[in-house]
N, CA, C and O atoms as CSV, one atom per row, in Angstrom:
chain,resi,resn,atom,element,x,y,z
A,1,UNK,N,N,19.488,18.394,15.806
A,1,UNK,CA,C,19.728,18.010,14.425
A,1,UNK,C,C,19.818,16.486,14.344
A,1,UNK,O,O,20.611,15.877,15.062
A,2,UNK,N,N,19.087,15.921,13.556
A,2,UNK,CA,C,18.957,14.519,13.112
A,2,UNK,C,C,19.979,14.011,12.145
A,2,UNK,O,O,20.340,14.944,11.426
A,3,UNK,N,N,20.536,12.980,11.876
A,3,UNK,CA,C,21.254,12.366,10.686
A,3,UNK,C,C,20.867,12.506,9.545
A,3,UNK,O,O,21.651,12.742,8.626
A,4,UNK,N,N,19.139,12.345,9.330
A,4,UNK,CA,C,18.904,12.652,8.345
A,4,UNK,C,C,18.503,13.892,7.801
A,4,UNK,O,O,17.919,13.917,6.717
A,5,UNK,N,N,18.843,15.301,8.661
A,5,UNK,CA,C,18.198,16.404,8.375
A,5,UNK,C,C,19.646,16.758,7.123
A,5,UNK,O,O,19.494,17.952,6.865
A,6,UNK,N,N,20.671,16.332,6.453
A,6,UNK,CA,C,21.639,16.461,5.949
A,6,UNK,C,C,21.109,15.865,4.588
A,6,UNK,O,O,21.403,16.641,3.679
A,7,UNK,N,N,20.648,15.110,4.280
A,7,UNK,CA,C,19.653,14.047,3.471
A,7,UNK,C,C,18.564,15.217,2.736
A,7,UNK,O,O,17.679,15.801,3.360
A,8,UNK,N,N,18.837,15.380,1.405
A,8,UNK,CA,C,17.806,16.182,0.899
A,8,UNK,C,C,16.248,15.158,0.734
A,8,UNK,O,O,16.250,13.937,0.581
A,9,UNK,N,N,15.025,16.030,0.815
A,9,UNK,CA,C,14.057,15.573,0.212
A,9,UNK,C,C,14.118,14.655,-0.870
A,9,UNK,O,O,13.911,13.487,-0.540
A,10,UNK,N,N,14.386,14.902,-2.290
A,10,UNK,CA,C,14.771,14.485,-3.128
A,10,UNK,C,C,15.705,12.782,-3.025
A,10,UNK,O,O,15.310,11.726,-3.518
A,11,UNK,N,N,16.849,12.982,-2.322
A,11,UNK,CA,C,17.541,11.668,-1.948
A,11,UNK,C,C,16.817,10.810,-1.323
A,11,UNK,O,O,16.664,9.623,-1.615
A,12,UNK,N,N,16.282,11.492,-0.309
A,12,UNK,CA,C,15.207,10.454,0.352
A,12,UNK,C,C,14.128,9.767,0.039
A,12,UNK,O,O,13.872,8.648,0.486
A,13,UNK,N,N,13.457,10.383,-0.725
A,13,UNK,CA,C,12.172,10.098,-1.879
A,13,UNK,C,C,12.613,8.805,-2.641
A,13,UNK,O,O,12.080,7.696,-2.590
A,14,UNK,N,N,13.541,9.139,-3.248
A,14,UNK,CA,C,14.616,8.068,-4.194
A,14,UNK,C,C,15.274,7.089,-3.755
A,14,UNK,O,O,15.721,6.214,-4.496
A,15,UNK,N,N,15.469,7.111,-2.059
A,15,UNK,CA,C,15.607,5.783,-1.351
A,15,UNK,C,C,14.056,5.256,-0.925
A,15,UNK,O,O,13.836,4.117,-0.514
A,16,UNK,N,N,13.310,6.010,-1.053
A,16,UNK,CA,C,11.760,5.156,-0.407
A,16,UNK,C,C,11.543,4.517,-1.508
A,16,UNK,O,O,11.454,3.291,-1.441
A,17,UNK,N,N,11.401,5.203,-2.826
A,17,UNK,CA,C,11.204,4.663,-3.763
A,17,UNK,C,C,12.013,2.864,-4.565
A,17,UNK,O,O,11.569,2.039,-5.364
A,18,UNK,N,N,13.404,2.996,-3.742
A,18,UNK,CA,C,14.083,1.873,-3.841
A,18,UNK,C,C,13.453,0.630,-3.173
A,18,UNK,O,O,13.346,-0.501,-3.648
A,19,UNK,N,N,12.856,1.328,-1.336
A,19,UNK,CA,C,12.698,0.467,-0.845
A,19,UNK,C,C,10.919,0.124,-0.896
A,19,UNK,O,O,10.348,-0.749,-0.242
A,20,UNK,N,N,10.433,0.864,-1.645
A,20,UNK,CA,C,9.153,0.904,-1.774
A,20,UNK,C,C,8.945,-0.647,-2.818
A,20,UNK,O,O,7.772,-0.738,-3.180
A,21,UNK,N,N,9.654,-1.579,-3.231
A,21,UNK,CA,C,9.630,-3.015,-3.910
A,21,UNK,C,C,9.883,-3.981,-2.731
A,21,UNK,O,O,10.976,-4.284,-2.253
A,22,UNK,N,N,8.469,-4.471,-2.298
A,22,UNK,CA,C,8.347,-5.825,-1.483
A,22,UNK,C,C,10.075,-6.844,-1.517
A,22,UNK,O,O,10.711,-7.214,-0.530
A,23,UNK,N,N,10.321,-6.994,-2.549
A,23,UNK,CA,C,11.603,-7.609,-2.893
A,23,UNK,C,C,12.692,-6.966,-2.147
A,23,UNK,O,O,13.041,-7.407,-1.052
A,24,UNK,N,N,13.377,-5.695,-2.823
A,24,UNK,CA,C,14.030,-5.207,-2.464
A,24,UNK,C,C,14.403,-4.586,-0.703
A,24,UNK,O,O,15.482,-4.237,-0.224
A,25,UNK,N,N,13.109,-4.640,-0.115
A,25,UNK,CA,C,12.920,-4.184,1.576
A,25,UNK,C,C,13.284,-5.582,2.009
A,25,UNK,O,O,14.300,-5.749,2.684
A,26,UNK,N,N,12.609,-6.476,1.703
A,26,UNK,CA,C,13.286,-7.962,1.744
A,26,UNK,C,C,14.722,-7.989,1.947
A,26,UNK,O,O,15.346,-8.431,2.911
A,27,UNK,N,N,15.041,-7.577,1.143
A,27,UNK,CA,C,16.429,-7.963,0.579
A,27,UNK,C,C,17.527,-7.117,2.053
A,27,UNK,O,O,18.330,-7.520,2.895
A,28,UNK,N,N,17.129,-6.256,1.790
A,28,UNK,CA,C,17.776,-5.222,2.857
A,28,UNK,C,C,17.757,-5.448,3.882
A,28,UNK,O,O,18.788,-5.426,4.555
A,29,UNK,N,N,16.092,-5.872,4.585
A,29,UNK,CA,C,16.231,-6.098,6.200
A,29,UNK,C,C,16.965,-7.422,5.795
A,29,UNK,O,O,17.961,-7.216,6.489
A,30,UNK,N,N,17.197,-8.489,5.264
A,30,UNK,CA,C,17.837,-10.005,5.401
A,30,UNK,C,C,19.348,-9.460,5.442
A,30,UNK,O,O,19.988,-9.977,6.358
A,31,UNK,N,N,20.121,-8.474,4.611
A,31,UNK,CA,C,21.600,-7.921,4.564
A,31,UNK,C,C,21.660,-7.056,5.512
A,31,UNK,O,O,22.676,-6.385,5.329
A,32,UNK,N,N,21.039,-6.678,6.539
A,32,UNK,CA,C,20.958,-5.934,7.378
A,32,UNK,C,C,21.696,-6.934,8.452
A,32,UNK,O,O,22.647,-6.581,9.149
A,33,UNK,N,N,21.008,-8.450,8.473
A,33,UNK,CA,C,20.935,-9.209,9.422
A,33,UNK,C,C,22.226,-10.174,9.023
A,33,UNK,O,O,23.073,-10.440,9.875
A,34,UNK,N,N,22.299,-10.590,7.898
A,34,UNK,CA,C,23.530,-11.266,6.908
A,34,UNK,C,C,24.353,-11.157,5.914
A,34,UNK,O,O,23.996,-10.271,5.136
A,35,UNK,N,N,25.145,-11.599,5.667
A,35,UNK,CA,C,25.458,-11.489,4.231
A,35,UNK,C,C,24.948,-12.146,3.652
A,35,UNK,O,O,24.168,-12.814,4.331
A,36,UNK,N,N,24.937,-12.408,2.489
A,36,UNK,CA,C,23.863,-12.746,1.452
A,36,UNK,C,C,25.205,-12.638,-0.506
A,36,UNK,O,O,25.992,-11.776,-0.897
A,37,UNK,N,N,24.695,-14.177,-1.185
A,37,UNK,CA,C,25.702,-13.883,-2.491
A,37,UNK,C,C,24.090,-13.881,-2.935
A,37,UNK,O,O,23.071,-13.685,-2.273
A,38,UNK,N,N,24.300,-14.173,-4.288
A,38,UNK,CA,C,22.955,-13.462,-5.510
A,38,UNK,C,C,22.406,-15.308,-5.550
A,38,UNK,O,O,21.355,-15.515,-6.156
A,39,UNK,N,N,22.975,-16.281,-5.048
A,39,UNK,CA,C,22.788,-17.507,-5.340
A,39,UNK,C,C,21.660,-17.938,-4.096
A,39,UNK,O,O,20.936,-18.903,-4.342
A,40,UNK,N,N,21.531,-17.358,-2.997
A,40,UNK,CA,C,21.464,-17.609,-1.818
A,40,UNK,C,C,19.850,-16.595,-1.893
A,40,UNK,O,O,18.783,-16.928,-1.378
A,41,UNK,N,N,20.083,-15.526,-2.568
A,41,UNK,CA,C,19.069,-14.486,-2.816
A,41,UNK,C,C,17.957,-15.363,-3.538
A,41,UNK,O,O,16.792,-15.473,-3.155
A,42,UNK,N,N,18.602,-16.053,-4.807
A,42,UNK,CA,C,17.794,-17.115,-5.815
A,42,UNK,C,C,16.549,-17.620,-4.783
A,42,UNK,O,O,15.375,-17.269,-4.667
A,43,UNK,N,N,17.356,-18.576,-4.126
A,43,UNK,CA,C,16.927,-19.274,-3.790
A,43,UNK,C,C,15.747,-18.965,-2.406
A,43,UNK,O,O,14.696,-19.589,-2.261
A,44,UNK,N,N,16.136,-18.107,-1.701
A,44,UNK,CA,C,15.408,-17.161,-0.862
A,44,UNK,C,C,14.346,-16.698,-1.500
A,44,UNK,O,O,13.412,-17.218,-0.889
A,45,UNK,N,N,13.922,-16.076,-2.309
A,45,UNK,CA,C,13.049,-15.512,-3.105
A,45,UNK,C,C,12.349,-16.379,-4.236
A,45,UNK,O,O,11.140,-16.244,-4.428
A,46,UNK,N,N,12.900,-17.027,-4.781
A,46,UNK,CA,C,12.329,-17.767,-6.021
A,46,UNK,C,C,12.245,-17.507,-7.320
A,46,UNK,O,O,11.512,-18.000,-8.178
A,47,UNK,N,N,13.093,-16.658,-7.389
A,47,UNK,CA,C,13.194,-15.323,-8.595
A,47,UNK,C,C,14.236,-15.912,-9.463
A,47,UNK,O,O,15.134,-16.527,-8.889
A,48,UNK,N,N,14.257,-15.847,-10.412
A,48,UNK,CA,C,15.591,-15.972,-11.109
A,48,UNK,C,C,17.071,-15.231,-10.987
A,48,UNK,O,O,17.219,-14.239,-10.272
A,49,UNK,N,N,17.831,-15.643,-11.531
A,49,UNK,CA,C,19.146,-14.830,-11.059
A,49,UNK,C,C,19.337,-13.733,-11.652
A,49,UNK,O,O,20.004,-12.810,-11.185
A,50,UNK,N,N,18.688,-13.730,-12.897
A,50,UNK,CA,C,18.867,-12.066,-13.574
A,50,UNK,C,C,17.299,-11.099,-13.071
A,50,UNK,O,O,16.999,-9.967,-13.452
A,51,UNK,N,N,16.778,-11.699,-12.440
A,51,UNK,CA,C,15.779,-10.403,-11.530
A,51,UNK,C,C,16.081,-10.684,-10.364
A,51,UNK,O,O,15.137,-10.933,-9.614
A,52,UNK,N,N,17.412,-10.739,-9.832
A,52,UNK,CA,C,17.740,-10.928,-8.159
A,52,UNK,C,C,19.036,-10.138,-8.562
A,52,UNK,O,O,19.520,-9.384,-7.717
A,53,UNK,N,N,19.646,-10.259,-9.823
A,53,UNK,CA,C,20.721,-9.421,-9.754
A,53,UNK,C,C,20.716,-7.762,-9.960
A,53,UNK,O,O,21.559,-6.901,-9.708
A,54,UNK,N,N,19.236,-7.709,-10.595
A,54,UNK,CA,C,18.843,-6.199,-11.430
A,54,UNK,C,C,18.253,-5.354,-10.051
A,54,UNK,O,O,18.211,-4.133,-9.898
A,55,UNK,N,N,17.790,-6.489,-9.054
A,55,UNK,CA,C,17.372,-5.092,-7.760
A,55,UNK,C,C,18.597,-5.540,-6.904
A,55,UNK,O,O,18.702,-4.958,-5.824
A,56,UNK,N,N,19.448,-6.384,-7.175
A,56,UNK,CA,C,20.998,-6.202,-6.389
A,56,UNK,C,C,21.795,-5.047,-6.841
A,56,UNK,O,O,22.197,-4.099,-6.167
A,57,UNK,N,N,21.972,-5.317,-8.238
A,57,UNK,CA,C,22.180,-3.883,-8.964
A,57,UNK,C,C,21.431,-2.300,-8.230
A,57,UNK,O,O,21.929,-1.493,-7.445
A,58,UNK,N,N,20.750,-2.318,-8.561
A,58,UNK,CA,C,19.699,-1.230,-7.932
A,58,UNK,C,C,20.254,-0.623,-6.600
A,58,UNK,O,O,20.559,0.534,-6.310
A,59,UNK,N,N,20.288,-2.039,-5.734
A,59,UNK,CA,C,20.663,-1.498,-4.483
A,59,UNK,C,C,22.236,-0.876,-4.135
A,59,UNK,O,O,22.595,0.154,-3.565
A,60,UNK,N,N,22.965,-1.976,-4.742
A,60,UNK,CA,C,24.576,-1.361,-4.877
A,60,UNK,C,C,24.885,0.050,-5.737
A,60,UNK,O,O,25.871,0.780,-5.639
A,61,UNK,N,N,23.774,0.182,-6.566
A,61,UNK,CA,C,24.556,1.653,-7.259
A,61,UNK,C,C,23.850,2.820,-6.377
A,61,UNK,O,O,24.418,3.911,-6.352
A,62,UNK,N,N,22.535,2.633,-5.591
A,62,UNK,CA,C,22.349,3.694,-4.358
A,62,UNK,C,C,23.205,3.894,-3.355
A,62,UNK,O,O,23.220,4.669,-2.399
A,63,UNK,N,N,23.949,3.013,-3.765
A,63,UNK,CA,C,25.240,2.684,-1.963
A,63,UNK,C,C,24.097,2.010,-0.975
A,63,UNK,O,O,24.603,1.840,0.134
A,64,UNK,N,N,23.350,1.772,-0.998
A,64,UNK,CA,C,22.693,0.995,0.390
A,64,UNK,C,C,23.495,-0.608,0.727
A,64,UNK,O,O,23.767,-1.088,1.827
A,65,UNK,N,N,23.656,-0.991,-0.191
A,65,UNK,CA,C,24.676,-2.211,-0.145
A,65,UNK,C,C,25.983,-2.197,-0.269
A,65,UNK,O,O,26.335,-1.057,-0.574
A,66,UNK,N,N,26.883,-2.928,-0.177
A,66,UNK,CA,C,28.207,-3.660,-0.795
A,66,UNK,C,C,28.582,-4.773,-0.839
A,66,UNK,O,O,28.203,-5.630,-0.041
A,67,UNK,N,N,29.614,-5.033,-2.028
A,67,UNK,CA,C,29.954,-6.151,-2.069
A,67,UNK,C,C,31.114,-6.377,-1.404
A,67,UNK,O,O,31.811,-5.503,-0.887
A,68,UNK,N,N,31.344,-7.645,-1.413
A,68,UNK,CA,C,32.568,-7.852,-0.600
A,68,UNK,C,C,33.282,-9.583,-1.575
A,68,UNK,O,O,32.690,-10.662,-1.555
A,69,UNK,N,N,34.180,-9.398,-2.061
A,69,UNK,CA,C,34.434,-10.172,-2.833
A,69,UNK,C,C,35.199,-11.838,-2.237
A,69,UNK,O,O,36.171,-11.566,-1.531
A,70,UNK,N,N,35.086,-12.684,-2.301
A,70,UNK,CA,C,35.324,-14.218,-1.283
A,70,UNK,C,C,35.454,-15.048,-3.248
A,70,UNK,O,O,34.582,-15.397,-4.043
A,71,UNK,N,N,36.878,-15.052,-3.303
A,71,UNK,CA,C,37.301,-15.866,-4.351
A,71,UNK,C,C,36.189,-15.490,-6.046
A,71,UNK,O,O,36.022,-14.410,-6.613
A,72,UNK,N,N,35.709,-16.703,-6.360
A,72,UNK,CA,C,34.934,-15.719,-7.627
A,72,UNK,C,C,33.707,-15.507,-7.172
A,72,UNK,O,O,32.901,-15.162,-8.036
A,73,UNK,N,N,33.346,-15.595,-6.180
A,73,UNK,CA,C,31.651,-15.409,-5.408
A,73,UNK,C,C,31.861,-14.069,-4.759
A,73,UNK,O,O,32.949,-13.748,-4.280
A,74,UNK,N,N,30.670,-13.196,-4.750
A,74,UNK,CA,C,30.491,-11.559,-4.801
A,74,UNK,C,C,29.512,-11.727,-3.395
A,74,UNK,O,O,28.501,-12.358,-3.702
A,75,UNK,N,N,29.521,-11.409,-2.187
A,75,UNK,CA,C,28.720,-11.660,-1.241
A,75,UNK,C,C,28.125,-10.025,-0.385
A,75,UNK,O,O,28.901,-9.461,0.386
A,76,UNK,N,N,27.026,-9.566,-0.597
A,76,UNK,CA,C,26.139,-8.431,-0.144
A,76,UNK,C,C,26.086,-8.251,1.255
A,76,UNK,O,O,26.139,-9.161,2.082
A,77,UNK,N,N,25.957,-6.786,1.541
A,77,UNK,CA,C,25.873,-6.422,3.087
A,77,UNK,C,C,25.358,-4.903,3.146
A,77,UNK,O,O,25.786,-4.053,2.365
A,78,UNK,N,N,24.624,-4.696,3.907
A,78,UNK,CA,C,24.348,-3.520,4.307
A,78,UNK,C,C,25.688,-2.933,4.379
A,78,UNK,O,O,26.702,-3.522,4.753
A,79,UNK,N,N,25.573,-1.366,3.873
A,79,UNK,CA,C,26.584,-0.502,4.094
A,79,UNK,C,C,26.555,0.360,4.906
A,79,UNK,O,O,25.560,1.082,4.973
A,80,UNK,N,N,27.386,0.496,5.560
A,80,UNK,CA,C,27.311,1.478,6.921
A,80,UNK,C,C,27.979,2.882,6.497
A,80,UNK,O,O,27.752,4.012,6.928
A,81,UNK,N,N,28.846,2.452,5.545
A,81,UNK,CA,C,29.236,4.033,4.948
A,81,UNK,C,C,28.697,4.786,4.111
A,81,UNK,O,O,29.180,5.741,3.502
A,82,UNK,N,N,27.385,4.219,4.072
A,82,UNK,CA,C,26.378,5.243,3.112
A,82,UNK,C,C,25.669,6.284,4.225
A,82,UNK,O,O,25.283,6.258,5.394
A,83,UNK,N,N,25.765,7.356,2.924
A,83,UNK,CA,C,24.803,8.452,4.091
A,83,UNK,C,C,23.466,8.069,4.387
A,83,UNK,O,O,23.001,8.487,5.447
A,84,UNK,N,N,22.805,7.401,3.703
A,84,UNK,CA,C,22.016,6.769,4.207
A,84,UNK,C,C,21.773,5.759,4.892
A,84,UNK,O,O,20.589,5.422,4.874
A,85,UNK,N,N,22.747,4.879,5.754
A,85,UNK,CA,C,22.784,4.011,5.961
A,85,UNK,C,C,21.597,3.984,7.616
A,85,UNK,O,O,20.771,3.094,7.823
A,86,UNK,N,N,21.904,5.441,8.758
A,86,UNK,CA,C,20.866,5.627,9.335
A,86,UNK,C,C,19.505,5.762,8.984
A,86,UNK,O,O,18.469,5.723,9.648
A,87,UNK,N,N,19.668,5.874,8.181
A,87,UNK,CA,C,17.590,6.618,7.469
A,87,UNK,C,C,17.284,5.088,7.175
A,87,UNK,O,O,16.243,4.619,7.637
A,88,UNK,N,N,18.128,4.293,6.436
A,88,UNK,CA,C,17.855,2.964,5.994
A,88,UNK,C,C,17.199,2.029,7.427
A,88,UNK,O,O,16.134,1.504,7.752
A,89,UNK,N,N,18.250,2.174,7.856
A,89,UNK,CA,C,18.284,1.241,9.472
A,89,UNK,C,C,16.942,1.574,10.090
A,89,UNK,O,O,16.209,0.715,10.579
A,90,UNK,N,N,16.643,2.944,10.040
A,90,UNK,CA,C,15.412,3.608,11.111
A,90,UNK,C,C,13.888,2.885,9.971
A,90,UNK,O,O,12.811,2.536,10.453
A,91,UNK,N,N,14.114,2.847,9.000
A,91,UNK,CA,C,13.285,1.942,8.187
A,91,UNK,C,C,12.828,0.857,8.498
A,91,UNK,O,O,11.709,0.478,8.845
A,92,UNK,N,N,13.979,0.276,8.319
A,92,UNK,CA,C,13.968,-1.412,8.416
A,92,UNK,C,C,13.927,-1.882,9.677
A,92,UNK,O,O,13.952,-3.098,9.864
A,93,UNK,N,N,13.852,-0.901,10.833
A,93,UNK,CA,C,13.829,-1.519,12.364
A,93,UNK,C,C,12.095,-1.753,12.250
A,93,UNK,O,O,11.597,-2.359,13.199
A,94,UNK,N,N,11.476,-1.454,11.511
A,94,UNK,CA,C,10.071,-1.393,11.955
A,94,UNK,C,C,9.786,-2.717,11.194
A,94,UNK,O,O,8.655,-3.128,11.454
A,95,UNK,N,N,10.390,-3.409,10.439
A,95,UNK,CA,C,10.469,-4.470,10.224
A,95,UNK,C,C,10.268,-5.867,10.425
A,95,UNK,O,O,11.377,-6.396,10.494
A,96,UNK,N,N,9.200,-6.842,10.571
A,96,UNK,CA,C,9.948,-8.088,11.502
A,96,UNK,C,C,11.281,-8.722,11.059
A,96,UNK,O,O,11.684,-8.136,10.054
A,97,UNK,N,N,12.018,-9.602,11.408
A,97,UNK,CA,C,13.106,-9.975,11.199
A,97,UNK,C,C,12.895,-11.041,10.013
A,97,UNK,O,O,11.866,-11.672,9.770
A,98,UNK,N,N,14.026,-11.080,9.391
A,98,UNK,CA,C,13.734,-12.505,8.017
A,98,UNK,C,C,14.801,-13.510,8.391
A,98,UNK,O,O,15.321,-14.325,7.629
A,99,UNK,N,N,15.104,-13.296,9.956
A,99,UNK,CA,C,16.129,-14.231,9.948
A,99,UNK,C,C,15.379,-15.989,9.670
A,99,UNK,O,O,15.927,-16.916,9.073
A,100,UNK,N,N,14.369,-15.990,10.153
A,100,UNK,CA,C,13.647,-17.518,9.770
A,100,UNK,C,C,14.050,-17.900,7.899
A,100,UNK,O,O,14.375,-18.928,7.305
A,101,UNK,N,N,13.821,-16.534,7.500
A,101,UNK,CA,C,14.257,-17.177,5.795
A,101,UNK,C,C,15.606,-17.591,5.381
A,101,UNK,O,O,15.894,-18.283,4.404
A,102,UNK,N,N,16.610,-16.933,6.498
A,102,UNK,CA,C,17.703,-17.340,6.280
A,102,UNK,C,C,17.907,-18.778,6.853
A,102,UNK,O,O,18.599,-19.603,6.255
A,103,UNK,N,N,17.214,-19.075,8.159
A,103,UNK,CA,C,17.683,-20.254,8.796
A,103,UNK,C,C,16.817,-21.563,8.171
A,103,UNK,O,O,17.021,-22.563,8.859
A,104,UNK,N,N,15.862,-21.817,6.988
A,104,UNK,CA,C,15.250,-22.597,6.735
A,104,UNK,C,C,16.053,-22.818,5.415
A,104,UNK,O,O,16.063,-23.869,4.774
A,105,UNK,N,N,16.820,-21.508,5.059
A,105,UNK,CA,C,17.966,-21.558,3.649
A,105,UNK,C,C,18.850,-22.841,4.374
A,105,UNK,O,O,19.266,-23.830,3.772
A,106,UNK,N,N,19.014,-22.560,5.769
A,106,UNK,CA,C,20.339,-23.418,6.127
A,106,UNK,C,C,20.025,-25.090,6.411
A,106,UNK,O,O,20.814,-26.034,6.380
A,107,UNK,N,N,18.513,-25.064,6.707
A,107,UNK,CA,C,17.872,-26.235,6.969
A,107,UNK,C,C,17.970,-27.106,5.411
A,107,UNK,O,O,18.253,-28.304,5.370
A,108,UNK,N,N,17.761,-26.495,4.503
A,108,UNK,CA,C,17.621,-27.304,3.196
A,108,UNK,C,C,18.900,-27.173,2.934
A,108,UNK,O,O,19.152,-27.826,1.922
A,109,UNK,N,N,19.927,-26.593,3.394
A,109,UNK,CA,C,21.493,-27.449,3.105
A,109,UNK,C,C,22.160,-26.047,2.072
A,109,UNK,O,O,23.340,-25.819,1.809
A,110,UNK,N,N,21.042,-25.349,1.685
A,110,UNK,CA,C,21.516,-24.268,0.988
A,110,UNK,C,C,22.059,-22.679,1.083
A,110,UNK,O,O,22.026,-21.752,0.274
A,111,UNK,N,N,22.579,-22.803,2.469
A,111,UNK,CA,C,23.022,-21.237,3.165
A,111,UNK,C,C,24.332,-21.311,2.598
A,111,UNK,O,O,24.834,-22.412,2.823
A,112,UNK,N,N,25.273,-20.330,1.764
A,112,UNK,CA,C,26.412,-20.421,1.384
A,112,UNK,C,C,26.936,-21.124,0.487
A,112,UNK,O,O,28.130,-21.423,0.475
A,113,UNK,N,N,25.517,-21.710,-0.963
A,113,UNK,CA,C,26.090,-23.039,-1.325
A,113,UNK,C,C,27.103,-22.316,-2.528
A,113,UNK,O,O,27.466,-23.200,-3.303
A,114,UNK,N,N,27.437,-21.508,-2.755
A,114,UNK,CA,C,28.367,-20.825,-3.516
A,114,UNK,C,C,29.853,-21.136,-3.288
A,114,UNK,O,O,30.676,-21.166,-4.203
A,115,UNK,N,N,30.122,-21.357,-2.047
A,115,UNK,CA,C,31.460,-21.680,-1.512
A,115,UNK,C,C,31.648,-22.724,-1.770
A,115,UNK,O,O,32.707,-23.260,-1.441
């Protein structure tokens, strides 16, 4: 028996379908690897803050994410207490890594500029 044999068809479909947005698989393998606030996402992506917050949204009301709250700044992470959080992982391992997008965030001075 697998982790995900507990995982209906249906649920699963509806997480591919989440992660089936170039953006959003983005988003996941990088919170997989970091935390991440919606300011840091901006700027990572190039998107504005209200279409970085609407597939942040997206992802937090599937449970694939959480927030974790640091004064008035809201900062993202893969969730490990989602039932999906294995099916997610077995996804995103096939992945290359986005840690370069994070570390060129840190090169231009802008990793964390929320704090």
């Amino acid at each position: 028996m697998t982790a995900t044999d507990g995982l209906g068809l249906e649920s699963c479909a509806g997480i591919l379908k989440l992660l089936g947005d170039k953006s959003r698989l983005s988003m996941v393998k990088i919170m997989s690897e970091h935390e991440c606030c919606v300011c840091e996402l901006v700027d990572l992506f190039e998107m504005s803050q209200p279409a970085i917050s609407q597939h942040v949204r997206k992802l937090k009301d599937s449970g694939i994410i959480k927030e974790r709250r640091g004064g008035q700044w809201i900062y993202y992470t893969l969730n490990p207490q989602s039932p999906f959080y294995s099916f997610v992982l077995n996804v995103i391992s096939h992945l290359p890594s986005q840690r370069y997008k994070v570390e060129e965030l840190e090169q231009q001075g802008k990793r964390l500029c929320c704090e």
